[in-house]
C-alpha positions in Angstrom: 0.0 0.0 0.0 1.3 3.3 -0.7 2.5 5.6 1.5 -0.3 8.1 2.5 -3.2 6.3 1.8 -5.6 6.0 4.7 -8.4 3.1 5.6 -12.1 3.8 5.8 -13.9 1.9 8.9 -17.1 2.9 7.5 -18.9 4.8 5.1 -18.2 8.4 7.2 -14.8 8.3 9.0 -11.2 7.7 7.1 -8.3 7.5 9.3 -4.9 8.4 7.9 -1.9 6.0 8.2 1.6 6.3 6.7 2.9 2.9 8.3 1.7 -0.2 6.4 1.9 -2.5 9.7 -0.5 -0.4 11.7 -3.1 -0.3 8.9 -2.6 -4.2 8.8 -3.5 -4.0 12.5 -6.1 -1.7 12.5 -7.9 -3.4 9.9 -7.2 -6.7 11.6 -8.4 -5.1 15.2 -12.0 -3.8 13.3 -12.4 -7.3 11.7 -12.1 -9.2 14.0 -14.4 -6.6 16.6 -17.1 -6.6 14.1 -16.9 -10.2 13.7 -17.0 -10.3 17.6 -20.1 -7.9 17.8 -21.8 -10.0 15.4 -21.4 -13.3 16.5 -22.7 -11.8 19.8 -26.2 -11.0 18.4 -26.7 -14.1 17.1 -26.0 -16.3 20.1 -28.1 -14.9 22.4 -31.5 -14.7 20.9 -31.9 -17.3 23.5 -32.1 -14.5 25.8 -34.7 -12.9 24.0 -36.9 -15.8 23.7 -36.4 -16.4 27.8 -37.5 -12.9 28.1 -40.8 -13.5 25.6 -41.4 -16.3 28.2 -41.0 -14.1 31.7 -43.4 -11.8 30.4 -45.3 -14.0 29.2 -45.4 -15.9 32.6 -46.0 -12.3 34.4 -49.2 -11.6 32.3 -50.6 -15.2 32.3 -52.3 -15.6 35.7 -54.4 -12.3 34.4 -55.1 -13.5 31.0 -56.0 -17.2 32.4 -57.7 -16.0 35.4 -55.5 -18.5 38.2 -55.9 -18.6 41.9 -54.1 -16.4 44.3 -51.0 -18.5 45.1 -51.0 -19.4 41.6 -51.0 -15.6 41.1 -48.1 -14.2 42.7 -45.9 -17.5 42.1 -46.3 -17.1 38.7 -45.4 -13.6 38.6 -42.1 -13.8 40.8 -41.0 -16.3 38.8 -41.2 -14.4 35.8 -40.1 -11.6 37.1 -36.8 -13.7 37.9 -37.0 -14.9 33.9 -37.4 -11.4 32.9 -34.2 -10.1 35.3 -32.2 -13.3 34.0 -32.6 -12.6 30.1 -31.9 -9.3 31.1 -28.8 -9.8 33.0 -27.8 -12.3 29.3 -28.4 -8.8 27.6 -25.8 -6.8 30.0 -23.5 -9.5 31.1 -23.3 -12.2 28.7 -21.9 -15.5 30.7 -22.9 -18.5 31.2 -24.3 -18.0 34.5 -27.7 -16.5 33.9 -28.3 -19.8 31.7 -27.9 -21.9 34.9 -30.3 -19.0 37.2 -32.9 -19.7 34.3 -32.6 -23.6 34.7 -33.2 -23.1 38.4 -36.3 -21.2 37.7 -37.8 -23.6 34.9 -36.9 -26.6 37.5 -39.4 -24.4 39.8 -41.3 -24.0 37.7 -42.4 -27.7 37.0 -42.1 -28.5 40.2 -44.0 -25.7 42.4 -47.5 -26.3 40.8 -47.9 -30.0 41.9 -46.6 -29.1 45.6 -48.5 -25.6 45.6 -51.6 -27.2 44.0 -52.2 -25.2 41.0 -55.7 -25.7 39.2 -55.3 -27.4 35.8 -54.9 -24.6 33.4 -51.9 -22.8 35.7 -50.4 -26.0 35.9 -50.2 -26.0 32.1 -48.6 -23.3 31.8 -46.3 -23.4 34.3 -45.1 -26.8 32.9 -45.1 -25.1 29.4 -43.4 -22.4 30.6 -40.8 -24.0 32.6 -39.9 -26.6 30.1 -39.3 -23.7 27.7 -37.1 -21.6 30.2 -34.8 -24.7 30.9 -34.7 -25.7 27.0 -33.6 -22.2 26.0 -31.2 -21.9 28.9 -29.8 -25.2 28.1 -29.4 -24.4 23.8 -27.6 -21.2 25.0 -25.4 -23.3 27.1 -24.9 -25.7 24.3 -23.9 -22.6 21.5 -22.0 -20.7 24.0 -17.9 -20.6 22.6 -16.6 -19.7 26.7 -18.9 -22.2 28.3 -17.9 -25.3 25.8 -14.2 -24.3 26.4 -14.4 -24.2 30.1 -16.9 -27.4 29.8 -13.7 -29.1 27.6 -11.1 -28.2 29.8 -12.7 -28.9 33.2 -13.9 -32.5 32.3 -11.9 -33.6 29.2 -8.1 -32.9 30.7 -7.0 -34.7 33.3 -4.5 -33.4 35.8 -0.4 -33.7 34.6 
C-alpha cells in the first residue's frame, strides 16, 4: 500500500496512516471486533426468547384468570426470567443460563406441591420446560462455556 493512503472503517470516517503495519492491525483489530459484535447478536437470541417467556409468565395468571397463590408464584418467577434474560443482555456469561434452569426446574415442580388448578399448571409446565430448554441451547452454543466445559472434564490433571 502506498505511503499516504488512509483506511475507511465505515462509510463516514477515514483515518490516515503512513505505516503499512499499523493499517494491517487496525484493519485486523476492526475485523475481527465486528466479527465479535456480530457473533454476539446471534448467540443470544436465546435471551430474547427467555425474556418472551418471563413476560409471558408475568401476564398469564391475568389473561387465564389463576388462583391467588397461583397468582403471585407465577409472577415472581417471571419476574426472575425477565431479570435473567436481562442480565444475558448486559453481562453475557454462562451463568444466567444456569439461574434460568433453576427457575424452569421451579417452575415444574411448584404447581404440583402448591396445587395449582389445571390450566396454571399448564402453563407453568409449558413455561418452565421452555425456560430450561432455551437456557440449556444457550449453554450448548456458548464458545466460553464449551471451552471451560472441555477443559474442566476432558483434561485430566499432569
Amino acid at each position: 500500500m502506498p505511503v499516504g493512503t488512509g483506511v475507511t472503517l465505515n462509510s463516514r470516517r477515514m483515518i490516515p496512516c503512513d505505516d503499512p503495519r499499523l493499517l494491517e492491525r487496525i484493519l485486523h483489530y476492526h475485523m475481527e471486533r465486528k466479527e465479535e459484535v456480530s457473533n454476539m447478536r446471534i448467540r443470544h437470541w436465546q435471551d430474547i426468547a427467555s425474556l418472551l417467556v418471563g413476560v409471558w409468565l408475568v401476564l398469564s395468571p391475568f389473561a387465564l384468570g389463576f388462583a391467588e397463590a397461583a397468582t403471585w408464584i407465577t409472577i415472581v418467577l417471571g419476574l426472575s426470567v425477565i431479570l435473567f434474560a436481562l442480565e444475558g443482555f448486559v453481562i453475557p456469561s454462562y451463568l444466567e443460563e444456569w439461574g434460568e434452569g433453576l427457575i424452569g426446574l421451579a417452575l415444574l415442580v411448584i404447581p404440583w406441591t402448591v396445587g395449582y388448578e389445571p390450566v396454571a399448571i399448564v402453563n407453568s409446565m409449558v413455561s418452565g420446560i421452555l425456560v430450561i430448554l432455551f437456557g440449556a441451547w444457550e449453554l450448548m452454543t456458548d464458545r466460553d462455556f464449551i471451552t471451560w466445559w472441555h477443559d474442566r472434564w476432558h483434561h485430566t490433571a499432569g
